[in-house]
N, C-alpha and C positions, 0 to 999 in steps of 0.2 A: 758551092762551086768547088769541082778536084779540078786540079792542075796537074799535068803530069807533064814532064818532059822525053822526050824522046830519048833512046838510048847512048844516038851517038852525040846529040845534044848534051846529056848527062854527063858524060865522060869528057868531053870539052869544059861544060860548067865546074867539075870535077877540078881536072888539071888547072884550068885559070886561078881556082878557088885556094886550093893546095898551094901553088905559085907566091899568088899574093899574099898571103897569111906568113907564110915565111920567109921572103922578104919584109913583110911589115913588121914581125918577131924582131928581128933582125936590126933593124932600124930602132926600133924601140927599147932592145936590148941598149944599142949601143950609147941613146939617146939620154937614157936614165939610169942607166951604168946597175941594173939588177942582175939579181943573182942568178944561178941553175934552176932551185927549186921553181921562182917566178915565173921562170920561162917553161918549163917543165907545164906549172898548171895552164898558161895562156896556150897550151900548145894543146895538151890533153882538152880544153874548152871550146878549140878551134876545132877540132877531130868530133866533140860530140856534137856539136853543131850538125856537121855532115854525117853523121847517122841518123840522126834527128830527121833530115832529109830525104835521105835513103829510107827511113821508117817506116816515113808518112808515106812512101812511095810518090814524094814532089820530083824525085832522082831517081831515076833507074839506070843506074851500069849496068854497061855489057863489059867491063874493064876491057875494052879494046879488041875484044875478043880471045884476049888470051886463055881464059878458062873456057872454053866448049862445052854444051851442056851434051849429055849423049842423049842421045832417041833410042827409046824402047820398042 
């Protein structure tokens, strides 16, 4: 079974996802009192996550439409 989400779906799942992770960073940072570099790798592991995503093509952005694709 593929799953695929819609574009502007994507971009929603996107921003709530982005959101939540750093505030949870954040919380967690402050929670266990860790260093740069820790938060550094929980950040960089948050980010592959969501490529991962985007890869599998589970996510398709259209980043809001900012980037325009041209037609030939």
């Amino acid at each position: 079974m593929n799953y695929k989400l819609g574009s502007r779906t994507s971009d929603i799942v996107i921003t709530i996802y982005v959101i939540i992770t750093i505030f949870g960073r954040i919380y967690i940072e402050s929670l266990f009192q860790i260093g740069a570099f820790s938060s550094l790798i929980m950040g960089l592991f948050t980010l592959f996550v969501l490529w991962a995503l985007i890869k599998i093509k589970f996510l398709n952005p259209a980043w809001f439409g900012l980037f325009n694709k041209k037609n030939k």
